[in-house]
C-alpha positions in Angstrom: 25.5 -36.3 -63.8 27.5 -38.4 -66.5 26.8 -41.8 -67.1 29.4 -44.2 -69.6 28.8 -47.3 -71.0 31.5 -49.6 -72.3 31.3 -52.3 -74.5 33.9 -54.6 -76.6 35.8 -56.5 -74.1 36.8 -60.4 -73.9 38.6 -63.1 -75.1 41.2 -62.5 -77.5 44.5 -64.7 -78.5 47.5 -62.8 -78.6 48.2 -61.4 -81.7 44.4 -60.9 -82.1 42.6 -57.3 -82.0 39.6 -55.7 -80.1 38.2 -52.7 -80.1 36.6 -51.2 -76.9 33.5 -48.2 -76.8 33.0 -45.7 -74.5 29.4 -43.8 -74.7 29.0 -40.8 -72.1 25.3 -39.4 -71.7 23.8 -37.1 -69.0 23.6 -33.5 -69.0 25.4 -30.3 -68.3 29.0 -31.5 -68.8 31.4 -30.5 -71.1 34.0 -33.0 -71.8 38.1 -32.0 -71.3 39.2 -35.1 -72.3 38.3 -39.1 -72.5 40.5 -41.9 -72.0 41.1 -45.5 -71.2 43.0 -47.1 -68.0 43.7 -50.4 -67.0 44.0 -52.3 -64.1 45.5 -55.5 -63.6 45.2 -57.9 -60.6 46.7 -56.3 -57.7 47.7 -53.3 -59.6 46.9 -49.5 -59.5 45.1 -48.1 -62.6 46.9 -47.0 -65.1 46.5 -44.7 -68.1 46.7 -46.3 -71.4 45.4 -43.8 -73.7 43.8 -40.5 -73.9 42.0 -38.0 -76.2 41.0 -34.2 -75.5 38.9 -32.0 -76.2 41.4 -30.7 -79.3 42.1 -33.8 -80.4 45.5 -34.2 -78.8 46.4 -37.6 -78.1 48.5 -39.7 -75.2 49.5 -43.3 -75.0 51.7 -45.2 -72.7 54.3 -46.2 -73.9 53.7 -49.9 -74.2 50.7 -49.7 -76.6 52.4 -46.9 -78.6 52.1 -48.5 -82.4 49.4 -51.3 -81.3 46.3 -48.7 -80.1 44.8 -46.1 -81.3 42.1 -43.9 -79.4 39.7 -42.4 -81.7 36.5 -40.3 -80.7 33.0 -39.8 -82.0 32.0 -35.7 -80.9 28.7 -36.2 -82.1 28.2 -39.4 -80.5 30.0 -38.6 -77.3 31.4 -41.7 -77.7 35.6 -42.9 -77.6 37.1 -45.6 -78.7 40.2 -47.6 -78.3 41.5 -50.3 -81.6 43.2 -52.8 -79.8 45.7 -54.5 -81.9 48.7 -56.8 -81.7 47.5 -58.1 -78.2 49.8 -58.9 -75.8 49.1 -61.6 -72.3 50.5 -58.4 -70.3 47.6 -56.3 -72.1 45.4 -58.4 -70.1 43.0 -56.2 -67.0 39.7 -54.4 -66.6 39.5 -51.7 -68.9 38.3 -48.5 -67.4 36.7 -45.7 -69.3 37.6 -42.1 -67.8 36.2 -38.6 -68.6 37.5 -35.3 -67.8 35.1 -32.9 -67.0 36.0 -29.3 -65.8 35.1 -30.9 -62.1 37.9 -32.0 -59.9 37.3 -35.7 -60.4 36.8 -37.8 -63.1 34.0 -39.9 -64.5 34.2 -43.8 -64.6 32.6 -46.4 -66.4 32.1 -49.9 -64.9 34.8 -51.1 -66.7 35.7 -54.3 -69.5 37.3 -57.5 -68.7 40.3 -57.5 -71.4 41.6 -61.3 -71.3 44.8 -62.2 -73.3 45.6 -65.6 -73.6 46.0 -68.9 -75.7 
């Protein structure tokens, strides 16, 4: 079983910066890959950035030069710098883990609110 734990989201003006975290415990998992996906009101989720297991990253294209996705290996942890904000960057922000299983792992996700 794989718990996450996110932390880091809120209020933020736009322009302004926030940095999200992403720790996954449990046991007997070996991790593919770790992401973040959003989901905005009445919206599908969505992937906005990923990191494998080799370091390889993925970003959608509208957070390419405002995010970077970062990971800890020792700490099991990911993390996602936030900057340039944008009022459409606004939704709950969902950490993912790939596993070798068919489905992913979720976290309970982080209200991400950009406004003035």
């Amino acid at each position: 079983q794989v718990q996450l734990v996110e932390s880091g989201g809120g209020l933020v003006q736009p322009g302004g910066s926030l940095r999200l975290s992403c720790a996954a415990s449990g046991s007997g998992f070996i991790i593919r890959a770790m992401g973040w996906y959003r989901q905005g009101p009445g919206e599908q989720r969505e992937l906005v950035a990923e990191i494998t297991n080799t370091g390889r990253t993925d970003y959608a294209n509208s957070v390419k030069g405002r995010f970077t996705i970062s990971r800890d290996n020792a700490k099991n942890t990911v993390y996602l710098q936030m900057n340039s904000l944008k009022p459409e960057d606004t939704g709950v922000y969902y950490c993912g883990l790939q596993t070798w299983a068919p489905a992913p792992y979720w976290g309970q996700g982080t209200q991400v609110t950009v406004s003035s």
